[in-house]
Phi, psi and omega in degrees: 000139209268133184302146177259142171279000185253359164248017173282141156229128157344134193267169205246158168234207186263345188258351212234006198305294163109172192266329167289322192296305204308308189295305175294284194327296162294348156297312184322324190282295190339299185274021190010069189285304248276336166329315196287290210297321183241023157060032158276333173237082208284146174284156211260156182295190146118195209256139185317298158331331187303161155324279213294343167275325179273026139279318195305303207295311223279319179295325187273313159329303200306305192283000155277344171268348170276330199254343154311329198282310225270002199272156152273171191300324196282012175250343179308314172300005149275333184274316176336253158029305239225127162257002169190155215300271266271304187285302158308286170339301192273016170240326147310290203271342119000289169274003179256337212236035162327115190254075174256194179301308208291289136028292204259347176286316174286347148344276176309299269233283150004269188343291193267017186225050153287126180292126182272140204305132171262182210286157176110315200286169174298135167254031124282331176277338181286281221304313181319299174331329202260323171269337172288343161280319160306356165263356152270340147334273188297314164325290192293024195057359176286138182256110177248120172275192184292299204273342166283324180290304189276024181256312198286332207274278181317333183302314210247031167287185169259165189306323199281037157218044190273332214273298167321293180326321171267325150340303181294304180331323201256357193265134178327318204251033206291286196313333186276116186294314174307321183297308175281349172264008173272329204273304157006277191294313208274321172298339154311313200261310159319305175307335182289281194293021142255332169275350160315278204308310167326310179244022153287298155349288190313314197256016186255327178310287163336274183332274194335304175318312177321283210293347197258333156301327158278307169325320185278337180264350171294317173307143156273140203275138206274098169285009172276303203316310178313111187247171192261098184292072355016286200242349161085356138268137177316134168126329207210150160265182192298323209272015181267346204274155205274310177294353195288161345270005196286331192301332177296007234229103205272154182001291159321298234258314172286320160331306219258328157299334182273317210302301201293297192299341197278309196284345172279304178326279173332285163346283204274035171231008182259290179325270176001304177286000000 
């Protein structure tokens, strides 16, 4: 039977329990598993053979090869063991959800060295991050309030939502966590379609030169406009004119070159005979 893409779950590791159980679990209910998986639906008495025992098995296989499926390989050795969905199920959370000091001290610790979010990235995934520890937390009984989550949520914004913060700071409704991570997302979403339109600008600005640039090399050039820094006609540039360089070269100054190139001819046809 081909997988529904609305019943993937993250396969669990040693980091992911969990944001995995929460994910599993509601697959379960979906296949109406999770009865089987938490022994509210026991197997029925009677003979391996009976109906009502061999459907009772096919389910409870099934939901032990879904919760074996969503796993990574380093939890088999917790699943291996395990003869029904309920005894896997109950040996993963066993071993993720340990309330020892040491447990709820690296928690905190997790917590309070969140990293701040850089610019671009989504901060629905920063913020989510930030409540997926805190509900490990509270699973381990720790009470992390509102106003610590939105100290820590503001610690770690990026610098361009220095302006929000202090907004929030002076607003009635500072202290309400739903209140600040919505004013959050709608200052996210603003900052996009600004920086949207910027480099739409930008880049039609561009486009536009490209194309008054291509045009311009594309045109013919009107040569009647042209005058000649040489000879003072119109029709050529100075390095096309027929006279350059001699025409700077004054009058006398041509007399006296030819008077020279004539008597060097001569000279050397005297030689000659």
């Amino acid at each position: 039977m081909p997988s529904d893409s609305k019943y993937d779950v993250e396969k669990l590791d040693n980091t992911n329990y969990y944001d995995w159980a929460y994910a599993q679990k509601l697959q379960l209910i979906k296949k109406r598993l999770w009865d089987t998986v938490n022994g509210n639906d026991t197997k029925p008495l009677g003979s391996p053979n009976h109906v009502t025992v061999k459907a009772w098995v096919r389910k409870d296989e099934e939901a032990l090869a879904t919760i074996v499926g969503n796993v990574h390989k380093s939890q088999y050795h917790l699943t291996r063991p395990a003869t029904t969905s309920k005894m896997a199920w109950d040996a993963l959370e066993q071993y993720h959800t340990t309330t020892g000091l040491g447990s709820i001290v690296a928690t905190w610790r997790q917590l309070f060295r969140m990293k701040k979010a850089e610019e671009g990235v989504s901060l629905r995934d920063h913020i989510g991050m930030i409540q997926s520890t805190v509900d490990k937390l509270k699973s381990l009984g720790e009470d992390c309030s509102d106003r610590q989550v939105i100290a820590i949520i503001m610690e770690t914004l990026p610098s361009s939502y220095e302006s929000l913060i202090i907004a929030l700071d002076s607003h009635p409704s500072h202290n309400k966590l739903e209140y600040v991570i919505s004013r959050i997302f709608n200052e996210e979403v603003r900052q996009k379609e600004e920086h949207d339109h910027a480099t739409a600008i930008s880049s039609s600005s561009m486009a536009s030169d490209q194309a008054l640039l291509a045009s311009a090399r594309r045109a013919p050039i009107d040569r009647s406009t042209i005058t000649c820094h040489t000879c003072g006609q119109k029709g050529h540039f100075k390095n096309e004119c027929g006279t350059f360089p001699f025409n700077q070269i004054p009058a006398t100054a041509n007399a006296n070159m030819a008077q020279a190139l004539s008597a060097y001819i001569s000279h050397n046809e005297v030689m000659a005979l």
